[in-house]
Structure formats: C-alpha cells, structure tokens
C-alpha positions in Angstrom: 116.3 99.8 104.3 119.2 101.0 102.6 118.3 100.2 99.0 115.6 102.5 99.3 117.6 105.4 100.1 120.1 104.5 97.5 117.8 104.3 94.6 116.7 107.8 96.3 119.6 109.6 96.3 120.5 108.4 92.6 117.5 109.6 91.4 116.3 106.2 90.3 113.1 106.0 92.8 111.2 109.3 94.2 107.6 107.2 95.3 108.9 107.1 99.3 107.2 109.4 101.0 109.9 112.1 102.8 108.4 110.9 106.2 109.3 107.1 105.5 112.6 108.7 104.3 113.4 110.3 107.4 112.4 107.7 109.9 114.6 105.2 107.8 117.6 107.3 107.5 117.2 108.0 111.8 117.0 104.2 112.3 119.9 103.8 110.6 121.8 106.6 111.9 120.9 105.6 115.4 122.3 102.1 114.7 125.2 102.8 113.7 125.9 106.1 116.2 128.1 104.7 119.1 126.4 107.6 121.7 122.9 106.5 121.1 120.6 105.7 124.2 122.2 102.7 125.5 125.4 102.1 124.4 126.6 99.3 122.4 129.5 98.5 124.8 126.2 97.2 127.3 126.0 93.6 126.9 122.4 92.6 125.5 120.8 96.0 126.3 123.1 97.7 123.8 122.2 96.0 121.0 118.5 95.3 122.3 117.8 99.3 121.7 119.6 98.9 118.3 116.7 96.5 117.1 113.4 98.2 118.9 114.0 101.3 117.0 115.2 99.1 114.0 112.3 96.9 114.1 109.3 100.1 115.1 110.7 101.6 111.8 110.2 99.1 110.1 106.4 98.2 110.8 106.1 102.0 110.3 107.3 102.4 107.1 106.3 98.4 106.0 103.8 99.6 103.1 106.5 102.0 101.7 109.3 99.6 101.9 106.9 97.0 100.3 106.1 99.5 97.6 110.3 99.7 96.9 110.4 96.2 96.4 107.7 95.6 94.2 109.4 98.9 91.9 112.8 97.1 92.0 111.6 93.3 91.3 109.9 95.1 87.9 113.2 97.7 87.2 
C-alpha cells in the first residue's frame, strides 16, 4: 500500500482513483497513530483493530491496488 502512494506523490503513477488514495493513506495513518481506537499498548485487541481497518482497505481498494501492480511489473 505504500508503493502506490509513492509512485503518486513522485508523479510517476496518477491512474488511483483519489478515493483509493485517501482510504489508503487513513489505513496507514491509523496504523501507525498511537491514539487510534484501541490502543496498541492492549494486548491482542490493540493490534487486532490495526489489521481490520488494514485488511477492509485493502478488499476496498483491491482492484486499484491490483491495477498498481500490473503498471509497475510493465514500468
């Protein structure tokens, strides 16, 4: 999910949609936020939140993200 926004932000891919985009960038910025819903410090249920909003953006954005790949296996 991060190679996506990188090749974004450099200019080198524009084909995500800004919706994909944002959900992917708020995925990312909820992992790695220490004040998100549960917290991290939470044995099992910290990290458990981590990966359901990690893994529902990634079924929601799964075309896009497919899309990225097939660009960067042919760039």
């Amino acid at each position: 999910m991060l190679r996506p926004i990188r090749a974004y932000s450099r200019g080198e891919y524009r084909a995500v949609p800004q919706s994909a985009l944002f959900s992917i960038i708020t995925a990312i910025n909820y992992l790695v936020d220490p004040f998100d819903l549960i917290p991290d410090e939470i044995p099992f249920l910290g990290f458990l939140d981590d990966a359901t909003v990690i893994a529902f953006t990634v079924r929601k954005t799964r075309e896009d993200l497919d899309d990225f790949m097939t660009w960067e296996t042919q760039h």
